[in-house]
TIKE-824265 format. One record per residue (C-alpha): residue in three letters; y, z, x. Coordinates in pm, 1 decimal. Example, Ala and Ser with C-alpha at 12.3 -4.5 7.8 and 13.67 -1.06 7.14 Angstrom:
<pts>
(pt "ALA", (-450.0, 780.0, 1230.0))
(pt "SER", (-106.0, 714.0, 1367.0))
</pts>
This chain:
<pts>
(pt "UNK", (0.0, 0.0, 0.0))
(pt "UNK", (263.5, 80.8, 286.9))
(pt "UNK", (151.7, -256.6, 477.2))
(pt "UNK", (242.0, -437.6, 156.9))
(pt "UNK", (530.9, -255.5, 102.7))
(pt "UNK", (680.4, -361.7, 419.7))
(pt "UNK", (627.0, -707.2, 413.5))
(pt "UNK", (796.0, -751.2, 46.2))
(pt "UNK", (1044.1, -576.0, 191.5))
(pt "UNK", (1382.6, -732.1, 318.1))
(pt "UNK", (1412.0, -678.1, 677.3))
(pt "UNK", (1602.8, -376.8, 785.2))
(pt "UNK", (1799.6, -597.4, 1068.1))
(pt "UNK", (2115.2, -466.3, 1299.6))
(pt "UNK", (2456.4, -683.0, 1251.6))
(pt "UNK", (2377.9, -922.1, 1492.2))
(pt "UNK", (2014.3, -1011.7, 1501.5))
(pt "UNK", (1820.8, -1220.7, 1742.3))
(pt "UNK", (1467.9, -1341.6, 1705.5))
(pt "UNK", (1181.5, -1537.3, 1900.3))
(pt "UNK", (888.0, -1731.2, 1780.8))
(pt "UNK", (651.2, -1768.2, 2032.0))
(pt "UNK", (340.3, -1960.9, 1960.8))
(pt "UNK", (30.7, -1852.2, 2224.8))
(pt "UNK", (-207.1, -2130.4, 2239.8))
(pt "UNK", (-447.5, -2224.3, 2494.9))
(pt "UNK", (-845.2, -2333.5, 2534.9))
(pt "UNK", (-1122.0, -2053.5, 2339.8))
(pt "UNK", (-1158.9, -1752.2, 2567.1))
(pt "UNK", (-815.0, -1796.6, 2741.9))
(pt "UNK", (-679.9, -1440.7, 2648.6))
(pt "UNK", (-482.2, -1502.4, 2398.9))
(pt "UNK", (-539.2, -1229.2, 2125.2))
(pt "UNK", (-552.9, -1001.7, 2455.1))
(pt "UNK", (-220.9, -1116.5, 2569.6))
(pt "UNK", (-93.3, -1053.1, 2196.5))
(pt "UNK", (-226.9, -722.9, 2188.4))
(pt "UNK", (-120.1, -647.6, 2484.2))
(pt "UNK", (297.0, -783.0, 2413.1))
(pt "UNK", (205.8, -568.2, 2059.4))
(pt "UNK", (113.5, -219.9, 2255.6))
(pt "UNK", (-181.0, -148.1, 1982.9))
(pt "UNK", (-536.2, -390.2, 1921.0))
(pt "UNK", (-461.4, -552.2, 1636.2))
(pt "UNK", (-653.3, -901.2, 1675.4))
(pt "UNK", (-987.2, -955.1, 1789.9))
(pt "UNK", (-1137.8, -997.2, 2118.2))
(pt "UNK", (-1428.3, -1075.5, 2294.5))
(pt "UNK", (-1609.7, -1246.3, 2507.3))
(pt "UNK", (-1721.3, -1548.6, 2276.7))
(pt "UNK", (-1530.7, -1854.4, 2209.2))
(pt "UNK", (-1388.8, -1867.7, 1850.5))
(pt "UNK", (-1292.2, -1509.4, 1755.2))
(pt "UNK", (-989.4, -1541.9, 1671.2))
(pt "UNK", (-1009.2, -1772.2, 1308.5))
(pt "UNK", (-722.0, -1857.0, 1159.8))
(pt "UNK", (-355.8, -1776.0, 1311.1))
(pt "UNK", (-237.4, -1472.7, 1206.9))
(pt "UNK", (149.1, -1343.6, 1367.1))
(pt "UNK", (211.6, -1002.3, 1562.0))
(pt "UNK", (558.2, -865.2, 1547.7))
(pt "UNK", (781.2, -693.7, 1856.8))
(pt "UNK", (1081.9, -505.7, 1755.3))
(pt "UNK", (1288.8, -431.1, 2020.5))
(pt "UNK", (1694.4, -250.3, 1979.8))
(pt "UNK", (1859.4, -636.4, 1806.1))
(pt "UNK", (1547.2, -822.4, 1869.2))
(pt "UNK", (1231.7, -951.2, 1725.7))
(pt "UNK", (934.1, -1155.2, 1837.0))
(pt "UNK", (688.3, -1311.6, 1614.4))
(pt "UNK", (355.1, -1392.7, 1818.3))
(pt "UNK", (169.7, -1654.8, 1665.6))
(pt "UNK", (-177.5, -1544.0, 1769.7))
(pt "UNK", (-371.0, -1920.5, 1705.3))
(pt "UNK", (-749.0, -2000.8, 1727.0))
(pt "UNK", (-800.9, -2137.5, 2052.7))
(pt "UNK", (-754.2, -2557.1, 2088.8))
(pt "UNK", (-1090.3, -2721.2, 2000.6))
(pt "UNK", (-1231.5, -3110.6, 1870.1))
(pt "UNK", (-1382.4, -3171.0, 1570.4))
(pt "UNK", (-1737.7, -3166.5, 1736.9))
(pt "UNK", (-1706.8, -2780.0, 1864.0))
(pt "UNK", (-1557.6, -2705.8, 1534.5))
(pt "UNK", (-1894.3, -2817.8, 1341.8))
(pt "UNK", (-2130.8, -2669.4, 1592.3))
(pt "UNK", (-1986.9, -2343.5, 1574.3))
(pt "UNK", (-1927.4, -2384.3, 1154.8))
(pt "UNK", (-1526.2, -2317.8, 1217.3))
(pt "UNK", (-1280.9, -2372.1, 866.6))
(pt "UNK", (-1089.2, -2674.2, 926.7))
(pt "UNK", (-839.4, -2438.5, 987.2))
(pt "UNK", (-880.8, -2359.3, 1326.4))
(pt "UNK", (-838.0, -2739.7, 1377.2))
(pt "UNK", (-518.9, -2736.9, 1213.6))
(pt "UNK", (-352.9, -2334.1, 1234.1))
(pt "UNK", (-258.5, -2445.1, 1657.4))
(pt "UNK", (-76.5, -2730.7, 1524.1))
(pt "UNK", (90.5, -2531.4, 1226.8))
(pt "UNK", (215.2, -2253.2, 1499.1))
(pt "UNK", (375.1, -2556.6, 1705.9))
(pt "UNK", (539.9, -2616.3, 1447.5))
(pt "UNK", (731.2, -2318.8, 1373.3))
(pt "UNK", (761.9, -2179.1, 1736.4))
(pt "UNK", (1086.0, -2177.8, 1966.5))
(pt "UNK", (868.3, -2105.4, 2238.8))
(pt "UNK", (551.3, -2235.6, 2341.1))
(pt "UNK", (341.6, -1982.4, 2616.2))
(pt "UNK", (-0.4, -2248.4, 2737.7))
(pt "UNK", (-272.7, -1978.2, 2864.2))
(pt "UNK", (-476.9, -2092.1, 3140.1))
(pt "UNK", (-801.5, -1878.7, 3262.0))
(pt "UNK", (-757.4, -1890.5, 3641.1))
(pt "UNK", (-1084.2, -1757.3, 3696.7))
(pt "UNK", (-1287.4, -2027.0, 3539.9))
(pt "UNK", (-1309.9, -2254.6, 3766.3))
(pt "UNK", (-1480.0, -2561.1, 3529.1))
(pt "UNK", (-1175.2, -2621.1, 3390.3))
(pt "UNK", (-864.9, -2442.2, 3582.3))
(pt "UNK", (-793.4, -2750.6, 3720.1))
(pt "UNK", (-639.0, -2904.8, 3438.4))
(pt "UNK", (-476.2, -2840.3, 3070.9))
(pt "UNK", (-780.1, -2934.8, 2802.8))
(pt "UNK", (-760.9, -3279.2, 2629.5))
(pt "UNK", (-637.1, -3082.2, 2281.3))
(pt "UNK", (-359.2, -2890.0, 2473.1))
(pt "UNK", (-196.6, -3153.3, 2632.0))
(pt "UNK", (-226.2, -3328.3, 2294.0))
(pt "UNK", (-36.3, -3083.5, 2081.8))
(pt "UNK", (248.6, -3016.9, 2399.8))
(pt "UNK", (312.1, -3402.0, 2395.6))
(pt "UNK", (322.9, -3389.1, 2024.9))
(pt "UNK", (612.1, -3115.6, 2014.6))
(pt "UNK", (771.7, -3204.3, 2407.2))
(pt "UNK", (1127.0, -3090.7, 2223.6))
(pt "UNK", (1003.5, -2717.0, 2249.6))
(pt "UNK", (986.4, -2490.7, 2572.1))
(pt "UNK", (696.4, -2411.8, 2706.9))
(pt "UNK", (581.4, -2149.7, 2965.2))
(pt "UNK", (280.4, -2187.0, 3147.2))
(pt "UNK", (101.6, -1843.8, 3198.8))
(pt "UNK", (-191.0, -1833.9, 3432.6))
(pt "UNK", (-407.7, -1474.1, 3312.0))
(pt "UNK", (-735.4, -1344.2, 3479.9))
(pt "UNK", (-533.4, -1373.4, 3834.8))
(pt "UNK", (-734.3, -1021.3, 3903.6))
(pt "UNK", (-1052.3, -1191.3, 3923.0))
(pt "UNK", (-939.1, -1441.4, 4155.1))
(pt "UNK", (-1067.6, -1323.8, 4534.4))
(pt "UNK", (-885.7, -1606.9, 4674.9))
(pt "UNK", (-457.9, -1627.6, 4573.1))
(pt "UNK", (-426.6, -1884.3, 4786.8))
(pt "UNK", (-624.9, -2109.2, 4494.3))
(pt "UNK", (-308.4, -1977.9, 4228.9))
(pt "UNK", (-47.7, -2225.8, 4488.2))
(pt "UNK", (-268.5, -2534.7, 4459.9))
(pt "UNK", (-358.9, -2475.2, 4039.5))
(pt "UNK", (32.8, -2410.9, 4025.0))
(pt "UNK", (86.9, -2787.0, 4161.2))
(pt "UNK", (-174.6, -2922.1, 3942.9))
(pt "UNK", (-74.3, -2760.6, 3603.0))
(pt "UNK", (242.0, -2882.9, 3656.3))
(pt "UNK", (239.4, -3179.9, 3819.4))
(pt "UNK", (427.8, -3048.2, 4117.1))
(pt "UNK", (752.1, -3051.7, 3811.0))
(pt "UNK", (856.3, -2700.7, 3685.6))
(pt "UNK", (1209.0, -2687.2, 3545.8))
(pt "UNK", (1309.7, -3026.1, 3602.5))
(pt "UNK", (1243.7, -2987.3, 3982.0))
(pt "UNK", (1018.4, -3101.8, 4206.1))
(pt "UNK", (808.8, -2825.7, 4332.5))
(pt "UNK", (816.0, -2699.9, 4728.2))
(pt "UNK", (551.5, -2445.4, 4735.3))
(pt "UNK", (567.5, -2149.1, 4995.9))
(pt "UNK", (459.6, -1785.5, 5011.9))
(pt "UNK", (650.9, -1547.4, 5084.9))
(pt "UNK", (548.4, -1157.4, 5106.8))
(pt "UNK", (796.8, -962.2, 4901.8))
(pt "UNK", (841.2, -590.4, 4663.0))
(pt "UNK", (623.6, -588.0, 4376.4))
(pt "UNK", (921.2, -533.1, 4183.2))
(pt "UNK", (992.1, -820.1, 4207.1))
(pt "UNK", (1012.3, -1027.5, 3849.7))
(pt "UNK", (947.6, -1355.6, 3786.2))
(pt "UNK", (1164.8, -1335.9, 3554.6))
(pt "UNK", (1478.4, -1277.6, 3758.3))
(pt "UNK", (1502.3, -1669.1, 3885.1))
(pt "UNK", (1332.4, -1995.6, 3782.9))
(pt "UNK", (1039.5, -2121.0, 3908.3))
(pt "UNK", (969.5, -1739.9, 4105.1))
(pt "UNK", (604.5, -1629.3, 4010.7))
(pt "UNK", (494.2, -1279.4, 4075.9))
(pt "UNK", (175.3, -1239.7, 4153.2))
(pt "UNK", (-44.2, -940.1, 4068.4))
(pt "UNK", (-262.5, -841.2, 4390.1))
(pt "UNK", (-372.7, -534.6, 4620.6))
(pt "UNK", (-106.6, -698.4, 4839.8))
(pt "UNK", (146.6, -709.7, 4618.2))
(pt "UNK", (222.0, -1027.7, 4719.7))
(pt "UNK", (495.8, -1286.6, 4532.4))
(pt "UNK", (430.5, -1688.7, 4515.4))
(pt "UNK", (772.5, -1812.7, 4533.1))
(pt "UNK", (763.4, -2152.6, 4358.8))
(pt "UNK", (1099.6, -2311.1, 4482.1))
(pt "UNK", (1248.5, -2661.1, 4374.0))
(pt "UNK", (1392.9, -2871.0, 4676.2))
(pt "UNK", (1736.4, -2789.5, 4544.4))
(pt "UNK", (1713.1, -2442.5, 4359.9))
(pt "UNK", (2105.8, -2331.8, 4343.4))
(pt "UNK", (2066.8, -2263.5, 3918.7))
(pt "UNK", (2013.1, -1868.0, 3856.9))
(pt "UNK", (1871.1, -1720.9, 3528.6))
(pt "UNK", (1620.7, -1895.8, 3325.0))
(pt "UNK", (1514.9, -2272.7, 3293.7))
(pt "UNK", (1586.8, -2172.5, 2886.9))
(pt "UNK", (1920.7, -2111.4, 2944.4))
(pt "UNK", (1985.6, -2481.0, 2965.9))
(pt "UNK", (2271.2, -2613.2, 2692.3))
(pt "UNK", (1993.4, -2730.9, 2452.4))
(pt "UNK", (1735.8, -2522.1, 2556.2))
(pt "UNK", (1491.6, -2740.3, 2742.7))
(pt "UNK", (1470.5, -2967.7, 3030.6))
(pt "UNK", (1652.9, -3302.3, 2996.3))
(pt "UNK", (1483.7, -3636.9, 3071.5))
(pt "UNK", (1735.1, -3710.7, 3322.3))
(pt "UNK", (1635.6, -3394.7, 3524.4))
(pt "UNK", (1249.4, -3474.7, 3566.9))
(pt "UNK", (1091.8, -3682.8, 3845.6))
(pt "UNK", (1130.6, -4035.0, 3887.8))
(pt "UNK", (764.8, -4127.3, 3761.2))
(pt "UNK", (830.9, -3914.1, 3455.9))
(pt "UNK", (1178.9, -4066.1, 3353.4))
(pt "UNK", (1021.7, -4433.6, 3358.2))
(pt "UNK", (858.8, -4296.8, 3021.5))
(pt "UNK", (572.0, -4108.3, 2881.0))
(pt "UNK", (254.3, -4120.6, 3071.0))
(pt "UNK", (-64.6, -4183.5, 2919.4))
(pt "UNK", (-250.4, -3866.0, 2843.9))
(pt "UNK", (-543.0, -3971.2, 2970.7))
(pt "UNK", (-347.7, -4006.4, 3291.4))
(pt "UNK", (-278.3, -3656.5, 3294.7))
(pt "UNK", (-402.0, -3314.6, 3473.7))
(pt "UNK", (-96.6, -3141.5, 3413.9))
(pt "UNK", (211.0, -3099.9, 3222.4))
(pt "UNK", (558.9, -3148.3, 3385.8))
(pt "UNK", (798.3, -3021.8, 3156.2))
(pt "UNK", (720.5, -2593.0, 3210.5))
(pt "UNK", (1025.7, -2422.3, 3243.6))
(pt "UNK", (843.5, -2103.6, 3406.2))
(pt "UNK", (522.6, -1966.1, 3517.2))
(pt "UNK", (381.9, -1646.6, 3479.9))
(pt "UNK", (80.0, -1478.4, 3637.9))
(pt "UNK", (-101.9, -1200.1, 3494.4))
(pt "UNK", (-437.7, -1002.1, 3389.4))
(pt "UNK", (-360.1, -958.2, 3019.9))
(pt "UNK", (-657.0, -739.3, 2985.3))
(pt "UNK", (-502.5, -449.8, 3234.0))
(pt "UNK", (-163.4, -509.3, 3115.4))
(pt "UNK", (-90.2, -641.0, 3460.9))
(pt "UNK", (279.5, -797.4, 3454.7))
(pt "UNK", (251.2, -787.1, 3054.7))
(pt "UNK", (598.2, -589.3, 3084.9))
(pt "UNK", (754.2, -881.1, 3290.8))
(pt "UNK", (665.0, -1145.8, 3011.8))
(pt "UNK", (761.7, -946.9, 2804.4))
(pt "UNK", (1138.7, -911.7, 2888.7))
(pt "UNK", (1170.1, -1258.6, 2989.7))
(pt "UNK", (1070.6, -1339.2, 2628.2))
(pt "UNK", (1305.6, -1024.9, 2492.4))
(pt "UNK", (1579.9, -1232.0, 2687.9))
(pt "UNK", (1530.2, -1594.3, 2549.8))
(pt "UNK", (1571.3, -1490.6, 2161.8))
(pt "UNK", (1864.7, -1647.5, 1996.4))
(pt "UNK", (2092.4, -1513.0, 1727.9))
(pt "UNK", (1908.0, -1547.5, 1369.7))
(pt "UNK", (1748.1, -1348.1, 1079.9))
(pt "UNK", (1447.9, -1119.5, 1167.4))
(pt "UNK", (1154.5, -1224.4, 919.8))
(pt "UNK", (975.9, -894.9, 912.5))
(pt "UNK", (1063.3, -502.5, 845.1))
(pt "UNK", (1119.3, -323.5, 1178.7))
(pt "UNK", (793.9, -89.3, 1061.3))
(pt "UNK", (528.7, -437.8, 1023.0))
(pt "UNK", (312.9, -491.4, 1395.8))
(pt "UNK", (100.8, -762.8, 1201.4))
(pt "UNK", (104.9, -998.7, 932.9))
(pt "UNK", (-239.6, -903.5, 822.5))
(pt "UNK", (-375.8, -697.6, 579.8))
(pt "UNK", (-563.6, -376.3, 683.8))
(pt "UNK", (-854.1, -521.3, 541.5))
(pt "UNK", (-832.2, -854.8, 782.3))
(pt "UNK", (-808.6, -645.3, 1079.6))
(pt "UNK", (-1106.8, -458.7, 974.4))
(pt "UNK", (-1337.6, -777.9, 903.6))
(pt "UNK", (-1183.6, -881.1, 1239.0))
(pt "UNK", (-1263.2, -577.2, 1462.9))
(pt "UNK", (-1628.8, -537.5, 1297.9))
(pt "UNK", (-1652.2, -926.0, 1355.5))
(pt "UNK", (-1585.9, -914.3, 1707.1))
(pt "UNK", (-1841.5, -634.2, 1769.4))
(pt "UNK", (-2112.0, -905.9, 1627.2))
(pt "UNK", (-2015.2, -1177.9, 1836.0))
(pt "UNK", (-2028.0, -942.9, 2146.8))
(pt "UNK", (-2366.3, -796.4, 2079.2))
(pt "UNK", (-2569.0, -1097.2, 1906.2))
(pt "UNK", (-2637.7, -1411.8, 2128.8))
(pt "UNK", (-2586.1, -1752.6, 2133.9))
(pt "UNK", (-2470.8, -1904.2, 1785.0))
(pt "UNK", (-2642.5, -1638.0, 1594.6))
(pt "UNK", (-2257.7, -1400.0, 1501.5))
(pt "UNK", (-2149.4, -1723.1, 1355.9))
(pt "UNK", (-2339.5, -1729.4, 1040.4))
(pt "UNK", (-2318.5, -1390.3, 964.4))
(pt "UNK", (-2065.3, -1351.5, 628.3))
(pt "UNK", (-1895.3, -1013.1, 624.1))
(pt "UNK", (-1833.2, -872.0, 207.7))
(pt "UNK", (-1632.9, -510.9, 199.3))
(pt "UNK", (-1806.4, -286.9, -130.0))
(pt "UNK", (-1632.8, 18.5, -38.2))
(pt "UNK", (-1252.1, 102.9, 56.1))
(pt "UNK", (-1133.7, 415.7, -46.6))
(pt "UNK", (-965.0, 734.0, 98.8))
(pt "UNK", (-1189.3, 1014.2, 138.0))
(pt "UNK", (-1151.7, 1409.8, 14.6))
(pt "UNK", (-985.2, 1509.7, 356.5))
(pt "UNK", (-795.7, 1193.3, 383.8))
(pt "UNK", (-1018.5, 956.2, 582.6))
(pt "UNK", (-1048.7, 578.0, 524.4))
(pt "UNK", (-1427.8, 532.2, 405.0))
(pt "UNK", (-1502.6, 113.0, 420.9))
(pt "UNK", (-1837.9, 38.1, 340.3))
(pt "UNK", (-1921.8, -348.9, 458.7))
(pt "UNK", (-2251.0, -497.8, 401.0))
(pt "UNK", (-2291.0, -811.5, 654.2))
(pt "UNK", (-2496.9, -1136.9, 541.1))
(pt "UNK", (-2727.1, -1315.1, 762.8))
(pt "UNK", (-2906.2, -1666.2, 683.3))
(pt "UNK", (-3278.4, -1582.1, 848.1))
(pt "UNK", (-3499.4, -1267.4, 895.4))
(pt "UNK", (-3492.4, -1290.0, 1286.8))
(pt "UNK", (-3117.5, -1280.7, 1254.9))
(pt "UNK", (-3120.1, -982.7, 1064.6))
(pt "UNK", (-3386.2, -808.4, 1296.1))
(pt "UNK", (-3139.1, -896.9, 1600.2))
(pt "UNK", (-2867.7, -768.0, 1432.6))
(pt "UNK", (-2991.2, -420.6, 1324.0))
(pt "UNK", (-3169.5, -351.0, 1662.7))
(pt "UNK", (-3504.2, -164.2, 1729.0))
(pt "UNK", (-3448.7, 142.1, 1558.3))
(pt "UNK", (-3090.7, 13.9, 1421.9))
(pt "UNK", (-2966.5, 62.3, 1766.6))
(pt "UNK", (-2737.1, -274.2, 1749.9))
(pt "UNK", (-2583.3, -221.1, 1408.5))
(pt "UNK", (-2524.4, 161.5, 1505.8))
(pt "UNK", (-2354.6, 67.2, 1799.2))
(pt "UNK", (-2119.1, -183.3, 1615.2))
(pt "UNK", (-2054.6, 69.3, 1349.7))
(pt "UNK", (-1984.7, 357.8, 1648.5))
(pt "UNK", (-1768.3, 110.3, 1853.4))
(pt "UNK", (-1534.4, -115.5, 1526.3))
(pt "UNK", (-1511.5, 265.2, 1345.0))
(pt "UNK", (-1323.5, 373.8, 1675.1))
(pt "UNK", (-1063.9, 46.1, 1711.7))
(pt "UNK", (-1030.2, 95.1, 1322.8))
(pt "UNK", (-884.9, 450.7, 1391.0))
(pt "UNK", (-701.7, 332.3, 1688.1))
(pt "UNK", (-526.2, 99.4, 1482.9))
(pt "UNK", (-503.5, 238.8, 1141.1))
(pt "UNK", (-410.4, 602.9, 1325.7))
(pt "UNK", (-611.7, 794.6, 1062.1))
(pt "UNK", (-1019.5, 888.5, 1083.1))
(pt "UNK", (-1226.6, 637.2, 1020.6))
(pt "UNK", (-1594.1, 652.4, 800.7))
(pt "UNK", (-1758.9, 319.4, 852.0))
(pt "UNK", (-2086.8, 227.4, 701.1))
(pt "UNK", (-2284.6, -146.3, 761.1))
(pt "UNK", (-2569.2, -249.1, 594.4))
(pt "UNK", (-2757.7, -586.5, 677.9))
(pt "UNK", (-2877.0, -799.3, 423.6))
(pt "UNK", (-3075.8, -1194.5, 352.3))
(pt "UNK", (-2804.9, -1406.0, 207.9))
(pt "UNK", (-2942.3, -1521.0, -93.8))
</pts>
C-alpha cells in the first residue's frame, strides 16, 4: 500500500530540479542489475550467475539533494534465436530498445573478464547504439578485479573504442598515480581499481578541454570532432569491433562496489534541469510482489542447471501480514516434468530449503521487515 502510494503520488521535488535517465544495457551476464543495485545502495533486481535474469526492464530511482536518476535496469541484448531457446517474452527483445528510447544517457557494460567476447561490443549492442548515435554513451568496463593482467584493460580500451573517445584520437599511457584519483575529474582519465592502485590515463593527442565530454553545447560529440575515417560517414556494422563515439570510460567491479561511488557522481553531475518523475521515498518502480518473484527466481536459476530454472512458472497463494507484523508469502513454483521437480526440491528438500532460507533473507533485506517464506513444488498441469 505505501509503494503504491508513492508512485500515484506527485513528486515532492525542490525549486529547481534536475534529473538523469540513464539506460544500462549491455550483453546477458554483464552486471547490469549488479551495477543498478549497487548505484541504488539496497538489492532490488535480480542477480545471478545465469544469462537472462533480469526479464523485462524495470527502473531504479537515486535521489540525491536537487537530483534524480532513473536507472533503466534492461534485459541483457540478445537475437531472436537465444530468445526462443531460453523461452524469453518478446519483451526482452524489445524492453533494451524501449529504454534507448527514453534515456539521456546511455552506460554499455562490458565483462572484462570474459575473454570470448571482451574484444568487441556484441552484434545487438552496436545495433541499438547506431540506432540512437544522438544520445551519450559511457562505456563502463566491470569485473576489472578478476583481471590478473591490467595491462589487457589499455589494449580492450583501444578496441572498444576504436582508439576515438570524446572526439579524440586516443594516446594511451600509464601513469602510476593516488587512488583518489576520479575518472571523473577530466575526460578520457580512467581509474583503475587494483592492489596497486594504479590509474590508466587515456589521453587524446590534444587534451586542453577540462570537465566532462557531456558538457559539450549539445551534449554529445559533433561529427566534425571524430576521426577522419569516421567523418567520411557511417561505417558498416559489420565493419565494426568498437564504438567511437564514448564520451568516457569507467572501470569497475560492480559486485564489491569498487569505484561505484565515482560513477556515481559523474552521473549526479550530468543531470539537467527538469521534473523528477518519482516521489523522493520510491527506490524502484516495481511492486513488492515483482521483487519477490524476482529474488525467489534468481535463487532457481542459481541452484538448478542448464535450461531447467527457465520453465519453472512462479504463482503467489499467500501474502499477508502476520500476528507480530511479519510479511508471510506463500509461493508454490510450477515445473513441466517430474525430474525437474525432483532437482528442484533436492534429496531431502535440501534445494528448495535452501532457496526458501537464502530469497526469505534478500526479501527482509529489501522489504526491512521479517520475512516468513514458504515454497511448495508442484507438476504443471
Amino acid at each position: 500500500e505505501e509503494q503504491t502510494r508513492l508512485l500515484k503520488n506527485r513528486p515532492d521535488q525542490p525549486q529547481n530540479p534536475k534529473v538523469l535517465k540513464i539506460a544500462i544495457i549491455g550483453a546477458p551476464n554483464a552486471g547490469k542489475s549488479t551495477l543498478s543495485n549497487q548505484l541504488l545502495g539496497r538489492k532490488v533486481f535480480p542477480v545471478s550467475k545465469k544469462v537472462h535474469t533480469t526479464r523485462c526492464k524495470a527502473r531504479g530511482v537515486v535521489t540525491y539533494e536537487d537530483t534524480q536518476l532513473i536507472i533503466l535496469d534492461t534485459p541483457g541484448l540478445t537475437s531472436t534465436f537465444k530468445a526462443k531457446r531460453h523461452k524469453l517474452d518478446a519483451a526482452m527483445l524489445t524492453d533494451p530498445w524501449a529504454s534507448m528510447k527514453h534515456a539521456d544517457l546511455v552506460l554499455v557494460l562490458v565483462d572484462v573478464s570474459d575473454h570470448w567476447t571482451r574484444n568487441s561490443l556484441s552484434r545487438e549492442v552496436l545495433k541499438c547504439l547506431s540506432q540512437f548515435p544522438q544520445i551519450p554513451s559511457v562505456l563502463v568496463l566491470n569485473k576489472v578485479d578478476l583481471l590478473k593482467k591490467k595491462f589487457i584493460l589499455l589494449e580492450l580500451v583501444n578496441e572498444l573504442t576504436e582508439g576515438i573517445v570524446n572526439g579524440k584520437k586516443l594516446e594511451v599511457r600509464s601513469t602510476f598515480k593516488h587512488h583518489s584519483s576520479s575518472s571523473a575529474k577530466s575526460p578520457l582519465q580512467v581509474t583503475q581499481t587494483s592492489p596497486e592502485s594504479r590509474t590508466q590515463c587515456l589521453q587524446g593527442a590534444a587534451q586542453t578541454q577540462k570537465g566532462s565530454g557531456l558538457d559539450n553545447s549539445d551534449g554529445r560529440t559533433s561529427e566534425a570532432n571524430l576521426g577522419t575515417e569516421e567523418a567520411q560517414g557511417p561505417r558498416h556494422l559489420k565493419d565494426m569491433r568498437g564504438w567511437p563515439r564514448f564520451q568516457e570510460i569507467f572501470m569497475l567491479a560492480a559486485l564489491h562496489g569498487e569505484e561505484v561511488d565515482t560513477l556515481k557522481q559523474y552521473l549526479l553531475m550530468q543531470a539537467k534541469p527538469g521534473p523528477w518523475e518519482f516521489h523522493s521515498g520510491v527506490l524502484t518502480s516495481q511492486s513488492p510482489q515483482e521483487i519477490c518473484d524476482n529474488i525467489i527466481r534468481e535463487k532457481i536459476l542459481e541452484y538448478l542447471p542448464l535450461e531447467v530454472p527457465y520453465g519453472v512458472t512462479q504463482v503467489t497463494e499467500m501474502w499477508e501480514e502476520g500476528p507480530s507484523g511479519e510479511l508471510i508469502i506463500a509461493q508454490k513454483l510450477l515445473v513441466p516434468r517430474k525430474s525437474h521437480m525432483m532437482m528442484l526440491i533436492g534429496r531431502g528438500g535440501k534445494v528448495i530449503r535452501r532457496i526458501a532460507q537464502e530469497a526469505g533473507q534478500d526479501l527482509m533485506n529489501v522489504f526491512l521487515c521479517d520475512v516468513c517464506l514458504k515454497l511448495k513444488v508442484d507438476m504443471k498441469t
